[in-house]
Structures are given as C-alpha cells and as structure tokens.
N, C-alpha and C positions, 0 to 999 in steps of 0.2 A: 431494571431501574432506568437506564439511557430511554428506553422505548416506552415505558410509565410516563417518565416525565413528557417525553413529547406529544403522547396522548392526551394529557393532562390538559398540556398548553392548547392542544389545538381545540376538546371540550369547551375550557374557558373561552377562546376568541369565535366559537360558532353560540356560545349563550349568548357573548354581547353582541353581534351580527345581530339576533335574533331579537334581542332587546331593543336595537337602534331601530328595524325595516318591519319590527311588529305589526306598527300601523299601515304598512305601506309593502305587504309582501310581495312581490310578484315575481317574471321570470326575471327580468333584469337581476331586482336587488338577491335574485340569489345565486344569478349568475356572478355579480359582483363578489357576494360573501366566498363564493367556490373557489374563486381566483385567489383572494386576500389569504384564505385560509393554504394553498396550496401553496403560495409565494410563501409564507407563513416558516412552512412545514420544511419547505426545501433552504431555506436560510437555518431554519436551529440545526439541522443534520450537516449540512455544507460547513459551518463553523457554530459547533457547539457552544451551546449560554452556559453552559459550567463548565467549561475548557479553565476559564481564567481563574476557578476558586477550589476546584477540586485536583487533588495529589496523588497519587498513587507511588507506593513501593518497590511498584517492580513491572516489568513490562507487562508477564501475566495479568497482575491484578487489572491493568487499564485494558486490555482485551477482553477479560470475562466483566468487565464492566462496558462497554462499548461494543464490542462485537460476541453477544453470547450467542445467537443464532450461527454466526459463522463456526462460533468453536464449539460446538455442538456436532458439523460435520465429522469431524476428526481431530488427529492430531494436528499440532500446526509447525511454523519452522522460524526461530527466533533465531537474528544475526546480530549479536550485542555487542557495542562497545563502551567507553563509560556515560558519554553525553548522549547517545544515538541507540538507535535500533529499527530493522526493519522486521518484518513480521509476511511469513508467506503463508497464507492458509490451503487447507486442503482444497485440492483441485481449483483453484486458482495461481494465473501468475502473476499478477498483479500486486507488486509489494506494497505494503503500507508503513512508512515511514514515523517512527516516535521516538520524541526529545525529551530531555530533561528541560526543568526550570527551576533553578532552585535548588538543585539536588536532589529534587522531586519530579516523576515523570508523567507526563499532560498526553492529554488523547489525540488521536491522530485528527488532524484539521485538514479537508479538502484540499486548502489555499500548496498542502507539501505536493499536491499531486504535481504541480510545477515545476518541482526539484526530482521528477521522475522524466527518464529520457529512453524510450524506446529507439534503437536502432534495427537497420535495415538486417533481415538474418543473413550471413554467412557460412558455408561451409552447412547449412543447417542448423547452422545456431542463432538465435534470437538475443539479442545482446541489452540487455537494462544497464543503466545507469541509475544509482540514487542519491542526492547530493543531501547530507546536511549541513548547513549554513553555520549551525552553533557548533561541532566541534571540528568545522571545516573537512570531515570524511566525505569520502566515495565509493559508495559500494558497486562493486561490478559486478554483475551476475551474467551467465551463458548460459540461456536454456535450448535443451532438445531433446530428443527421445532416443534410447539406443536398448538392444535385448541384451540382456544382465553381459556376455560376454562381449559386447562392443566395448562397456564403460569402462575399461580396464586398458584399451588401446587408446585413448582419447588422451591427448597430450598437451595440455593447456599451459600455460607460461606469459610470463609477459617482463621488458625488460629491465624492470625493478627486482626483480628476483622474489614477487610475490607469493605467498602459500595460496595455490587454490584448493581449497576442500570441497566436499560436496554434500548435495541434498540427493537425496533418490526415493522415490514410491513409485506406488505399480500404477499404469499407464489406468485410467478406465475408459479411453478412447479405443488405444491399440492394444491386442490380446496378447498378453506377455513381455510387452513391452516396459521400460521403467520411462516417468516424466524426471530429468535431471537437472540439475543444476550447477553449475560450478560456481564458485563466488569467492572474491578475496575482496579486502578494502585498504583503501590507499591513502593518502594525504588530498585534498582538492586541490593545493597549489602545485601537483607533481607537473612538469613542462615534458613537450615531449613522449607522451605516454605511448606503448605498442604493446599491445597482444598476438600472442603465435597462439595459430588454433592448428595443432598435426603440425607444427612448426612455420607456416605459413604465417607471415607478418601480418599484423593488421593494425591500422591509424584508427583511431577513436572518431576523430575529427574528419576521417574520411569517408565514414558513411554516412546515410544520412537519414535524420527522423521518419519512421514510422507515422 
C-alpha cells in the first residue's frame, strides 16, 4: 500500500506534466517534468503524506505497512518502550526510530534520522546512539562481530547499573561469525554517562561522530 500510493501520486503528476507541455514537448520540458517528478518522489518518501492521518496498533503493524520489502528479508529486531521504538532489520545496522502520537504509533519520518548518532568504533565496537525527543529515551547500542564463543567474554556495563541485553544472528559477511549487538536505554537527561567495554571506561561525549 506505502509503495501504491506513491506510484499513484507520481502517475497522476507525469499525466498533468504531460497535459501542461503537450503542445510544447521537447528535451527541456521533459527534462524539467524529470526533475519535478523525482523532487516529487523524494519528498513523499523523505516525510510521508499520511504520516499525519494514519495510526497504527503496534510497531509491527507500521513496518508491514511501511517497510514490506525490507520485512520480507527476514526476521527483524524491535526495541520497545511505551512512547518509542527502534526497529533493526535484517542485515542492516542502521536503526529506524518510531513514536507514538496519540497513543497511537506513526511511521518512521526521515526528519528522526537526526536523533541518530554514530560514533567512532572502539575496542571494535561501533557505538549508535538513538534519541527520542517524546518520551526523552536513549537508546545505546554496541555493534560488532564475535565467533559464538567470544560473545559470552564480552563484558559491557556502564555506570548507571544498566541491563544490556543482546541481539545476535549469523554474520553473512564473516563465515561463522554472529553480527551483535548490545543495547540498554536510559533516560536523555542522565549527566555524566560512561560505558566500560572489557571494563575499559569510555565517555560518550568523548568520541566523536562518524
């Protein structure tokens, strides 16, 4: 349906193109329609035209509506809390961040990609941050790759006394390797934050953007 409608929309704006430059076709006026339509295209995807009127139940329902092709790969990896959620798809690490409104939850909008913070890796690990604004959460995640018997030596902490649980599947880069994750979330007003990765301190604030 996401990908319907956008086909839909962009049909209708190459008829009327076509209706305006009929008398007048040439390379330009279609170089121009090429443009208007692709500007077009990349704005309803960027922030979707029914973000604002359609609801959803549950994080599920707004990914099999939004991203069916991606959940189609495989399984995928929800991190819920009650206003928030990120979402990791298979063989992607790239989280995609979704809010409630309402008590109802809305699709994921470009504009979050903002409230996502790649940091420099450490130790081997790749460090995401993911900020939501509405119920002031942060989610932390550590990714890296380790053979089934390393993930069990890996000693993550940090000093709020946070749970980090984890995500794991099999690598389909490295042969026998798992892709991991570690991930807790915290308050955004926490001051002071540190993670020990193997007990090794680490400042948030100290390294720097990807």
């Amino acid at each position: 349906m996401y990908n319907l409608l956008r086909s839909l929309i962009i049909v209708i704006i190459l008829i009327i193109c076509i209706v305006l430059f009929r008398k007048r076709m040439n390379k330009i006026t279609i170089i121009i329609s090429s443009i208007i339509i692709f500007i077009v295209y990349l704005a309803i995807n960027i922030v979707p035209i029914e973000r604002k009127y359609v609801e959803f139940d549950s994080v599920e329902d707004v990914v099999k509506y939004q991203y069916k092709i991606k959940l189609d790969r495989g399984p995928i990896h929800i991190i819920e809390e009650e206003e928030s959620a990120i979402v990791i798809f298979k063989e992607e690490t790239m989280p995609y961040l979704f809010e409630k409104e309402n008590g109802k939850w809305k699709m994921n909008n470009d504009r979050i990609k903002n409230n996502i913070t790649w940091l420099n890796p450490n130790n081997g690990y790749t460090i995401i941050t993911v900020e939501s604004k509405l119920d002031d959460k942060k989610y932390i995640l550590l990714l890296n790759s380790f053979y089934e018997d390393e993930i069990q030596t890996q000693n993550i902490t940090d000093n709020y006394g946070s749970e980090f649980k984890i995500i794991k599947e099999e690598s389909t880069i490295y042969k026998e390797k798992y892709q991991v994750v570690f991930y807790t979330i915290i308050d955004n007003n926490v001051s002071d934050y540190s993670l020990y990765i193997n007990n090794k301190k680490l400042k948030l604030q100290d390294l720097s953007v990807i």
